[in-house]
One Martini backbone bead per residue (centre of mass of N, CA, C, O) as a GRO file, in nm:
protein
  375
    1UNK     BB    1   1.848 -12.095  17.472
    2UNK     BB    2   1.662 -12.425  17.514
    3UNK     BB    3   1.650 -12.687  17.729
    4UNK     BB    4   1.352 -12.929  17.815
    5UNK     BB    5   1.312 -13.151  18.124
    6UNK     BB    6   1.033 -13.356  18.223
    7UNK     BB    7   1.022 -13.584  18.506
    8UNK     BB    8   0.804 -13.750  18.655
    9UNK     BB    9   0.581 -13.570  18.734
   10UNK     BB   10   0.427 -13.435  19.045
   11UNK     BB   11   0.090 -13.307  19.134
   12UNK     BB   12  -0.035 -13.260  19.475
   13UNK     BB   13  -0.337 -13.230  19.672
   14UNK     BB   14  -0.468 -13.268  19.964
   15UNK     BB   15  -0.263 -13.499  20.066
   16UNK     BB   16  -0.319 -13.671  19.738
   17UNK     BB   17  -0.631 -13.668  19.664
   18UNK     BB   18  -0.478 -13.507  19.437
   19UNK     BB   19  -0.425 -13.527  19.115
   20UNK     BB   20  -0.292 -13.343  18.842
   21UNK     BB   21  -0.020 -13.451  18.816
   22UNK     BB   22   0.109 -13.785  18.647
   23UNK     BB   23   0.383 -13.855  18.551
   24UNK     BB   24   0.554 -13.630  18.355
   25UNK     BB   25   0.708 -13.649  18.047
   26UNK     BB   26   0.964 -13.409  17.880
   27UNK     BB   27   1.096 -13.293  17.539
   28UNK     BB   28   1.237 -12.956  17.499
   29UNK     BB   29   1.376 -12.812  17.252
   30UNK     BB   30   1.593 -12.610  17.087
   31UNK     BB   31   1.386 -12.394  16.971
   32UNK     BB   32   1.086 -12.531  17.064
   33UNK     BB   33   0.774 -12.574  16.987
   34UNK     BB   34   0.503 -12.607  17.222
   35UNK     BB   35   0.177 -12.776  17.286
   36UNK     BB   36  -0.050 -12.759  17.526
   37UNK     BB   37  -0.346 -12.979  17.534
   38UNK     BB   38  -0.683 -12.982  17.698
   39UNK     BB   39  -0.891 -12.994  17.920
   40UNK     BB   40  -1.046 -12.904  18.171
   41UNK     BB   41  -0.857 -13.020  18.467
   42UNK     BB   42  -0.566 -13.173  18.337
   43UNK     BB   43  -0.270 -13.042  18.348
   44UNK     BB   44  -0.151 -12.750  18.221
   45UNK     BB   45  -0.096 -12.506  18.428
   46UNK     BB   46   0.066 -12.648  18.661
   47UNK     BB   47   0.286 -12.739  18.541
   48UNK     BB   48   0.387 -12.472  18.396
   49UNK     BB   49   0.410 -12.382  18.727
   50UNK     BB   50   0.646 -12.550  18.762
   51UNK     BB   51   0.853 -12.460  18.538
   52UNK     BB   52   0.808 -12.136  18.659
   53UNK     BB   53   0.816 -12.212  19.033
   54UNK     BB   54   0.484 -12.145  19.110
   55UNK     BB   55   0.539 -12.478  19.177
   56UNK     BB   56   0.575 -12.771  19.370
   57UNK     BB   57   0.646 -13.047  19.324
   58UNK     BB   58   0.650 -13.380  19.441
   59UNK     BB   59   0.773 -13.481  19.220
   60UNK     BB   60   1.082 -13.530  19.022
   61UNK     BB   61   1.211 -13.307  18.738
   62UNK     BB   62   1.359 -12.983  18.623
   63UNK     BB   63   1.520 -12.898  18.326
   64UNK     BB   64   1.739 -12.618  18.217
   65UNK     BB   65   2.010 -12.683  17.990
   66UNK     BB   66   2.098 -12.945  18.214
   67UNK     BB   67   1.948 -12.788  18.480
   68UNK     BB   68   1.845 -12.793  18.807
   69UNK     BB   69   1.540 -12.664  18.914
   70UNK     BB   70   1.306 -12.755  19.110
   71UNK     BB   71   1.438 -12.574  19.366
   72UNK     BB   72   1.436 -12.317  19.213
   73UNK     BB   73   1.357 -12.011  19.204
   74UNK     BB   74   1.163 -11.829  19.002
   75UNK     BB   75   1.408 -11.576  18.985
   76UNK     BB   76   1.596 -11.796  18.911
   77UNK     BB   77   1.466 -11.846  18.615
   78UNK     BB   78   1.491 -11.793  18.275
   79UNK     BB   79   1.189 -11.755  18.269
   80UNK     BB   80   0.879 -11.657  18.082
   81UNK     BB   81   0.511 -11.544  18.145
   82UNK     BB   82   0.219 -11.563  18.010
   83UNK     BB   83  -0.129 -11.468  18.066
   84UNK     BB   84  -0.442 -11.456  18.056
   85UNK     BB   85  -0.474 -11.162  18.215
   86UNK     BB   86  -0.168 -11.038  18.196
   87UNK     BB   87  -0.075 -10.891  18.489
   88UNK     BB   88  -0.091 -10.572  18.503
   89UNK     BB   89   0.015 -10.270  18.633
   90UNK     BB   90  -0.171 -10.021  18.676
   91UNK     BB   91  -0.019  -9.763  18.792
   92UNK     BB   92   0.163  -9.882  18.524
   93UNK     BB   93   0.313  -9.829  18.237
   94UNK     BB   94   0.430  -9.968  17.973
   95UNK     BB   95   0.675  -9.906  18.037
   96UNK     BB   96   0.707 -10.018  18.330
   97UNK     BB   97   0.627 -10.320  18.272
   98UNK     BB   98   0.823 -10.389  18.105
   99UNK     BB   99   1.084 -10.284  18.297
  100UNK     BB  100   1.038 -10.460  18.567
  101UNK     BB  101   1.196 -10.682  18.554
  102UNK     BB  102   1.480 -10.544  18.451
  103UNK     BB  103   1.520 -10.474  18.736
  104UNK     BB  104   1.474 -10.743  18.879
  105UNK     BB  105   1.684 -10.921  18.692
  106UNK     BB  106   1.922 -10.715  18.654
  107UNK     BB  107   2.228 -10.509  18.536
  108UNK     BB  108   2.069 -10.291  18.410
  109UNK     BB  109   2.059  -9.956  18.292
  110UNK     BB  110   1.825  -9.717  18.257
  111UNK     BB  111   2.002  -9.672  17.982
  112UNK     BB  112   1.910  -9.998  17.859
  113UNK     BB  113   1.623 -10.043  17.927
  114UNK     BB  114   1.527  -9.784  17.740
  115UNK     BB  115   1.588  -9.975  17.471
  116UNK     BB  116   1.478 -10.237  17.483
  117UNK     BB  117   1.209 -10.138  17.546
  118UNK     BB  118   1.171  -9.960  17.234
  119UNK     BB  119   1.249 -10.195  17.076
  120UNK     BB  120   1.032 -10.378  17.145
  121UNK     BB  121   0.788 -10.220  17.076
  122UNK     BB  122   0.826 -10.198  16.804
  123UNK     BB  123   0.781 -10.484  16.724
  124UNK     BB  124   0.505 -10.495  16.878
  125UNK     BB  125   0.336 -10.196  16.770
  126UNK     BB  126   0.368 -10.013  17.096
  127UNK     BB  127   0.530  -9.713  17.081
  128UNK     BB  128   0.290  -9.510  17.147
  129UNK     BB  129   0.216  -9.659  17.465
  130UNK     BB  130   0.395  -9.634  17.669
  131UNK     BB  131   0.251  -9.383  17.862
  132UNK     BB  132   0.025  -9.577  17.892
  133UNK     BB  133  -0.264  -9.730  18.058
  134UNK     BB  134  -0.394 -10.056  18.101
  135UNK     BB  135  -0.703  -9.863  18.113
  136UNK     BB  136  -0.635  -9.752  17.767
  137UNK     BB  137  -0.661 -10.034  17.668
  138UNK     BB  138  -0.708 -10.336  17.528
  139UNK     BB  139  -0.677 -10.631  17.456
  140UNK     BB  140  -0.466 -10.670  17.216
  141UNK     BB  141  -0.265 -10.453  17.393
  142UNK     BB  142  -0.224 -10.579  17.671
  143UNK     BB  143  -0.101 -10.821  17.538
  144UNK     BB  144   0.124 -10.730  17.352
  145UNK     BB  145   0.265 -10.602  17.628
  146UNK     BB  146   0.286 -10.894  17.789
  147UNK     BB  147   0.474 -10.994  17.572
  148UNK     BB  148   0.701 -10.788  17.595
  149UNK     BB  149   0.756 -10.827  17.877
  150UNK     BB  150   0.915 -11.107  17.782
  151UNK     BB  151   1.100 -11.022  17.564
  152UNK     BB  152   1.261 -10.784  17.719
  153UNK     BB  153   1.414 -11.050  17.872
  154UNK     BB  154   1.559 -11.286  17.693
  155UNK     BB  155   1.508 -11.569  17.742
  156UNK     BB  156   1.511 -11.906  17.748
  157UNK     BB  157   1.211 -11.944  17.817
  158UNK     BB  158   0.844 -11.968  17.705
  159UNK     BB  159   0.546 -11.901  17.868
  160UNK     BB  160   0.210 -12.002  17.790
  161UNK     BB  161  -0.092 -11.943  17.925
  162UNK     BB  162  -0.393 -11.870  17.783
  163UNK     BB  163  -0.335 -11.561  17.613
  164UNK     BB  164  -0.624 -11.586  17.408
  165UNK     BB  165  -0.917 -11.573  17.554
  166UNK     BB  166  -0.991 -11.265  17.589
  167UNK     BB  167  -1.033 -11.303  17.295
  168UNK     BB  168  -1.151 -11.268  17.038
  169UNK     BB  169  -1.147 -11.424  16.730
  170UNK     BB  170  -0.980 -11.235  16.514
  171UNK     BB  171  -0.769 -11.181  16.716
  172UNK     BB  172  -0.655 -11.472  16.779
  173UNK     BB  173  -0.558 -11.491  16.487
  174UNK     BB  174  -0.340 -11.257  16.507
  175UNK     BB  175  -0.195 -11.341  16.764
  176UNK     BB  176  -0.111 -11.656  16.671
  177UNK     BB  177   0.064 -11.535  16.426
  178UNK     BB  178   0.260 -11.363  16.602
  179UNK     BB  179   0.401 -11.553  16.809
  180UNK     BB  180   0.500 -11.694  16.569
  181UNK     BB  181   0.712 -11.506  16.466
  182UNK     BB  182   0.858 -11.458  16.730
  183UNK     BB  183   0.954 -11.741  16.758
  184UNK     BB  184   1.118 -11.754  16.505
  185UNK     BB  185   1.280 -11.487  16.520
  186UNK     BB  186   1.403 -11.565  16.819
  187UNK     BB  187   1.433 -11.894  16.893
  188UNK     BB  188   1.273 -12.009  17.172
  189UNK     BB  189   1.191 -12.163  17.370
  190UNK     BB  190   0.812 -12.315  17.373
  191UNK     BB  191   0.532 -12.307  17.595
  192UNK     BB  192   0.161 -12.367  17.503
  193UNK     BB  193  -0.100 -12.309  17.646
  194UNK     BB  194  -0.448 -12.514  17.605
  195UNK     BB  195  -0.805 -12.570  17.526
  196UNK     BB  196  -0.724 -12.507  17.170
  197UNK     BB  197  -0.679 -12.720  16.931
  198UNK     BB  198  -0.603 -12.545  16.721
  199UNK     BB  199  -0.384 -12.390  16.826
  200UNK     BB  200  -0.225 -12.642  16.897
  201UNK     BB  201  -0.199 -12.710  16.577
  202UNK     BB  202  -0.079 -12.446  16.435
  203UNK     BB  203   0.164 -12.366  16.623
  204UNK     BB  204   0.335 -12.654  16.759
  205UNK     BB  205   0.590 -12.836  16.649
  206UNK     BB  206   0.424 -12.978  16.903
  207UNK     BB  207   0.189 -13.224  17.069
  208UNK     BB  208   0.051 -13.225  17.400
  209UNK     BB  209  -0.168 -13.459  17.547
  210UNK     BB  210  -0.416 -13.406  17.848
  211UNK     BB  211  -0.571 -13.640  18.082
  212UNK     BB  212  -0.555 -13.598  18.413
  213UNK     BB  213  -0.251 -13.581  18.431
  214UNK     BB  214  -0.232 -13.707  18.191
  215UNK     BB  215   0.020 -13.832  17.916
  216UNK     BB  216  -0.075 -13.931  17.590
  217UNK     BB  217   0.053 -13.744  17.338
  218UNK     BB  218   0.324 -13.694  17.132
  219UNK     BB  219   0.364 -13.491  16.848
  220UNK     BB  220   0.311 -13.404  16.565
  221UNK     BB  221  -0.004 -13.292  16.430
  222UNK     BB  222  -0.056 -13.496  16.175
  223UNK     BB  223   0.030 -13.746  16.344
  224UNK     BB  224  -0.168 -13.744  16.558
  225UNK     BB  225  -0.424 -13.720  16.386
  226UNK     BB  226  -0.331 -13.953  16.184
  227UNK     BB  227  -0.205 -14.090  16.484
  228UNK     BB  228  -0.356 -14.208  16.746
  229UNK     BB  229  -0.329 -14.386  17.033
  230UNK     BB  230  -0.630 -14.334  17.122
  231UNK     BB  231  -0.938 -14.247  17.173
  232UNK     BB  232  -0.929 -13.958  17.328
  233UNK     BB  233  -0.734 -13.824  17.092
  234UNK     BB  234  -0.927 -13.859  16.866
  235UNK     BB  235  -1.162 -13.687  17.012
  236UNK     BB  236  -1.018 -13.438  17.059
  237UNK     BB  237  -0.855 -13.451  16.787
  238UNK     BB  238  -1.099 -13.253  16.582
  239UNK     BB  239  -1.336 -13.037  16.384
  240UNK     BB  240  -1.489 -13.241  16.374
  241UNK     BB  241  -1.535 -13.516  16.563
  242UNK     BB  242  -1.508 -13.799  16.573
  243UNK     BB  243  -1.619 -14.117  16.459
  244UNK     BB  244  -1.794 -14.392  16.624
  245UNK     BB  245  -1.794 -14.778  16.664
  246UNK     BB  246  -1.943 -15.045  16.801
  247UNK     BB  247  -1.768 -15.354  16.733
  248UNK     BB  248  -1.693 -15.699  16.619
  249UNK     BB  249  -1.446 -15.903  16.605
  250UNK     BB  250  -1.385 -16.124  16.303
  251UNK     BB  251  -1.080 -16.340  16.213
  252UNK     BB  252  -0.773 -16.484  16.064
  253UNK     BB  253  -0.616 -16.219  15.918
  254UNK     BB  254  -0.665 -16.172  15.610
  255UNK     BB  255  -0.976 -16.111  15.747
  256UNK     BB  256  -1.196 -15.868  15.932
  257UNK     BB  257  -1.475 -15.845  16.079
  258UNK     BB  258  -1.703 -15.564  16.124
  259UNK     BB  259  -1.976 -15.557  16.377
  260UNK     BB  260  -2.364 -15.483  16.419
  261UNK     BB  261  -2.665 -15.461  16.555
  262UNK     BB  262  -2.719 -15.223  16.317
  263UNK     BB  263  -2.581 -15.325  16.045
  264UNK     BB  264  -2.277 -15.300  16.034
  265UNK     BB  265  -2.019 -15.368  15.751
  266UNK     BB  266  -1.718 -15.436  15.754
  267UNK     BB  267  -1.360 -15.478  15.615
  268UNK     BB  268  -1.043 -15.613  15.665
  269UNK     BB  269  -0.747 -15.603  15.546
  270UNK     BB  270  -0.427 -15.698  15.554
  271UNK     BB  271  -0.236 -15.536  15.776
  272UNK     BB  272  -0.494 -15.429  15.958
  273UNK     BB  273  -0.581 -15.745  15.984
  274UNK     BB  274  -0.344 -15.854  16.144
  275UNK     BB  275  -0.312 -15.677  16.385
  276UNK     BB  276  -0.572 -15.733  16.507
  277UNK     BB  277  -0.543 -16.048  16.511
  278UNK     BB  278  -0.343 -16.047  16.722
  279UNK     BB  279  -0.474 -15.926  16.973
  280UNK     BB  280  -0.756 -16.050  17.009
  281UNK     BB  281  -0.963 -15.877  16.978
  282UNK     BB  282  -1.354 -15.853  16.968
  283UNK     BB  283  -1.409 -15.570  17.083
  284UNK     BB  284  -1.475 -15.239  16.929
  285UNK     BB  285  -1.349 -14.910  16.797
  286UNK     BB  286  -1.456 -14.715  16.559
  287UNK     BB  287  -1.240 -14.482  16.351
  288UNK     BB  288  -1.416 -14.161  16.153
  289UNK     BB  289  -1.353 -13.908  15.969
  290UNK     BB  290  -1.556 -13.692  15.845
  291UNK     BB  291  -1.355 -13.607  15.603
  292UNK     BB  292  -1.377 -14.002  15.539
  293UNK     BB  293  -1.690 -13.953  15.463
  294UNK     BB  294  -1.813 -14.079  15.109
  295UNK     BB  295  -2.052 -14.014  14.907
  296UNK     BB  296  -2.240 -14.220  14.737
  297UNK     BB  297  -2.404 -14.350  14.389
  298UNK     BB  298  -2.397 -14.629  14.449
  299UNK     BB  299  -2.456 -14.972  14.597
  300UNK     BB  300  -2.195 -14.927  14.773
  301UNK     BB  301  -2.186 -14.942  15.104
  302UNK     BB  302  -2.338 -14.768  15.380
  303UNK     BB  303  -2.685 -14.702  15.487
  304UNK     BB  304  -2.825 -14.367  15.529
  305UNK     BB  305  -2.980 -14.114  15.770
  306UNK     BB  306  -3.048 -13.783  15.725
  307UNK     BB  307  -3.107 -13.575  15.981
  308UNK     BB  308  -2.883 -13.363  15.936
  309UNK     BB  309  -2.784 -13.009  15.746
  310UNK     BB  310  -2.489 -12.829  15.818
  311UNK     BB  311  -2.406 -12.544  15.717
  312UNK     BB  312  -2.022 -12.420  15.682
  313UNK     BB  313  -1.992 -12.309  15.406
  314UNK     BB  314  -1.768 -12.500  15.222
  315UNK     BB  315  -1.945 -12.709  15.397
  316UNK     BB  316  -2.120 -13.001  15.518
  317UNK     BB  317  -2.301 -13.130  15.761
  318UNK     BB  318  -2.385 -13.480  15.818
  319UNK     BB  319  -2.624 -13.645  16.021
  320UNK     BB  320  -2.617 -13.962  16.122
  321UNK     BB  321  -2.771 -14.285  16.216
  322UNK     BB  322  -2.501 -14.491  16.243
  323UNK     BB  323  -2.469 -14.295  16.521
  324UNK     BB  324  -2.336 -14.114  16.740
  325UNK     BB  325  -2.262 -13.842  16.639
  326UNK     BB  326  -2.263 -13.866  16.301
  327UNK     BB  327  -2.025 -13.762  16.069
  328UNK     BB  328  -1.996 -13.614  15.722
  329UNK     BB  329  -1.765 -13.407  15.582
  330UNK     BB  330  -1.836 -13.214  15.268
  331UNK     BB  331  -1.950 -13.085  14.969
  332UNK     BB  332  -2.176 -12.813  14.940
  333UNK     BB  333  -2.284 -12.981  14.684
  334UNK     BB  334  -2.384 -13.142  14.920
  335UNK     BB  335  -2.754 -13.200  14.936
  336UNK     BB  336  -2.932 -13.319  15.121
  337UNK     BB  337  -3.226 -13.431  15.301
  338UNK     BB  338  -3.431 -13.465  15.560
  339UNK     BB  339  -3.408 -13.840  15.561
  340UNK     BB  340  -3.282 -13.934  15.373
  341UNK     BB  341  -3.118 -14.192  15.149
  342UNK     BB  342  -2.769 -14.326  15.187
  343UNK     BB  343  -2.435 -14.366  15.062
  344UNK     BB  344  -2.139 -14.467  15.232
  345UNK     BB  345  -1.768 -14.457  15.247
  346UNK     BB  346  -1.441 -14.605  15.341
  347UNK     BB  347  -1.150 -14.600  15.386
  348UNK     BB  348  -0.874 -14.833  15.579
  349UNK     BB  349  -0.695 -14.601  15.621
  350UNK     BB  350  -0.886 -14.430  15.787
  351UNK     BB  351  -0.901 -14.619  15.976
  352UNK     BB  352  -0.942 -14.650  16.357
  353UNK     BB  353  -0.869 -14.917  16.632
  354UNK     BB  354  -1.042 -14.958  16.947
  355UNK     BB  355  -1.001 -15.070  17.256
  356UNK     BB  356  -1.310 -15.122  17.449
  357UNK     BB  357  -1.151 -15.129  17.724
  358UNK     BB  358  -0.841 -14.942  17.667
  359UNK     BB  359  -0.865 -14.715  17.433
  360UNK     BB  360  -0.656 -14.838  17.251
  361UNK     BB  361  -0.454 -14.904  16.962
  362UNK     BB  362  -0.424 -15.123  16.706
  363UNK     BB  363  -0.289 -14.956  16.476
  364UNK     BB  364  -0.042 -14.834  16.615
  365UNK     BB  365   0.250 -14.637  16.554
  366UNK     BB  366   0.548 -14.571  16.570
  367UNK     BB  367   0.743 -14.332  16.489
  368UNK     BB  368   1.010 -14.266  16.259
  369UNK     BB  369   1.028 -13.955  16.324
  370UNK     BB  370   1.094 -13.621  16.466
  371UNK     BB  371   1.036 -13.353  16.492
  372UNK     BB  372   1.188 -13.065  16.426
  373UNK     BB  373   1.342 -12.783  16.543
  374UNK     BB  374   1.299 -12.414  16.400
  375UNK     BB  375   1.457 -12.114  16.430
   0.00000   0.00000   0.00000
């Protein structure tokens, strides 16, 4: 196991004209499970990529375990990389593609390595398959090849490429679980990269999210979510996305009114309306998530008209005029018809506001404390 430490990181191509990665720090504990998730051509990849020495960083320093691997080849750095395409020699079984890194990197024995190779495999549930080649495998079972090709080789450090994109969706899910197990069970310090946020929700003891090659926050996944930094992470983490809404900021410190063109009325009390008072902004960005928008049947709330009612199992969407794409999710027996007039209301903790020039959250409050990592 160890620690990885990502200092001012920078990747340019094309002479500087492109900027992949923008100057990212990050700091992973050891025996930490870390998900890097963002749009696709966020500089994901190439990090990892940078990590792995798959690529040479243009400035900064990559140190694993408190020693500078940077310009170290990627032969001598102790990470694993588990591929998205799986990356299997197709003409080498799948005992051959597990055994070929401990052959090329180890000074293992043939029977140490046929052993070790054994092991894993019962492990990872694929030991009838040691004799089969690439192309008689399925795609979660050359998954799982890939992963054990990984294990088999004890690293320092796990890096994962987005290694379930090419499975179905009960697949992914199932192998997951598999990852999240294996990293317990294992306590390697893993960093997984991804473009799909539920992924990165429930697997990673920390989420960092990266936007043009630049890292907007890292935190605990419910810290992140329920305290996004900026508007980019509020929208970004979170399915269906946050509801935004322009509105005009306008108040004393004691309380703050919300309002806008189209009849909009919020009002904010308290310490949330003292802070966005101290800063001055006049116009910002309201977001509230769908699942904290709740149908009322008084007379107060907010009036709005539901244009769609979106069934998904156990929850309904509710499609609203109140701005562009407003959802609220409810419990499926609340079931208003297209056109209705309804009253909806939230609370006021789970208002977040951005400002609308620099999409900077006005109510963003530092961690009092970092999820540790648990082998």
């Amino acid at each position: 196991m160890a620690t990885v430490t990502l200092d001012n990181l920078r990747k340019e191509f094309d002479n500087g004209r492109i900027v992949a990665v923008d100057d990212v720090s990050l700091d992973v504990e050891d025996g930490e499970f870390v998900t890097v998730v963002g749009p696709s051509g966020c500089g994901k990849s190439t990090t990892l990529r940078m990590l792995a020495g798959l690529e040479s960083p243009t400035s900064g320093t990559i140190e694993i375990d408190g020693e500078d691997v940077t310009d170290v080849h990627a032969r001598r750095r102790d990470v694993a990389m588990v591929f998205q395409n799986y990356a299997l020699y197709p003409h080498k079984t799948v005992r051959q593609n597990m055994a070929f890194g401990l052959r090329m990197s180890t000074d293992l024995s043939k029977d140490e390595r046929e052993e070790r190779v054994r092991e894993t495999a019962e492990m990872m549930d694929i030991e009838e398959l040691l004799d089969d080649r690439p192309d008689e495998l399925s795609g979660g079972q050359k998954q799982r090849v890939a992963l054990g090709r990984a294990i088999v080789r004890e690293p320092d450090v796990f890096l994962f490429d987005e290694p379930l994109s090419n499975l179905d969706a009960k697949l992914r899910t199932t192998m997951r679980t598999e990852i999240q197990r294996l990293q317990n069970e294992l306590g390697i310090t893993a960093i997984y990269v991804t473009h799909d946020q539920e992924e990165a929700m429930t697997m990673g003891d920390r989420i960092a999210i990266l936007n043009d090659g630049v890292l907007q926050q890292t935190g605990a996944p419910k810290e992140v979510y329920r305290n996004p930094r900026n508007e980019f992470v509020g929208g970004f983490v979170g399915s269906p996305s946050m509801n935004f809404l322009d509105v005009a900021v306008a108040g004393d410190g004691g309380r703050v009114a919300l309002t806008n063109d189209d009849g909009f009325e919020y009002e904010l009390t308290g310490e949330a309306a003292r802070a966005v008072s101290e800063t001055g902004v006049t116009e910002a960005r309201l977001g509230i998530r769908p699942e904290n928008v709740t149908v009322t049947d008084g007379e107060d709330g907010l009036l709005a008209t539901v244009e769609v009612v979106e069934p998904v199992g156990s929850d309904n969407y509710l499609h609203l005029d109140l701005g562009p794409d407003f959802i609220a999710r409810v419990d499926s027996h609340v079931e208003p018809s297209n056109g209705d007039a309804i009253r909806v209301t939230f609370d006021q903790r789970d208002v977040t506001l951005f400002d609308a020039a620099s999409g900077e959250s006005l109510l963003w409050e530092e961690p009092t404390e970092r999820k540790k990592a648990t082998a």
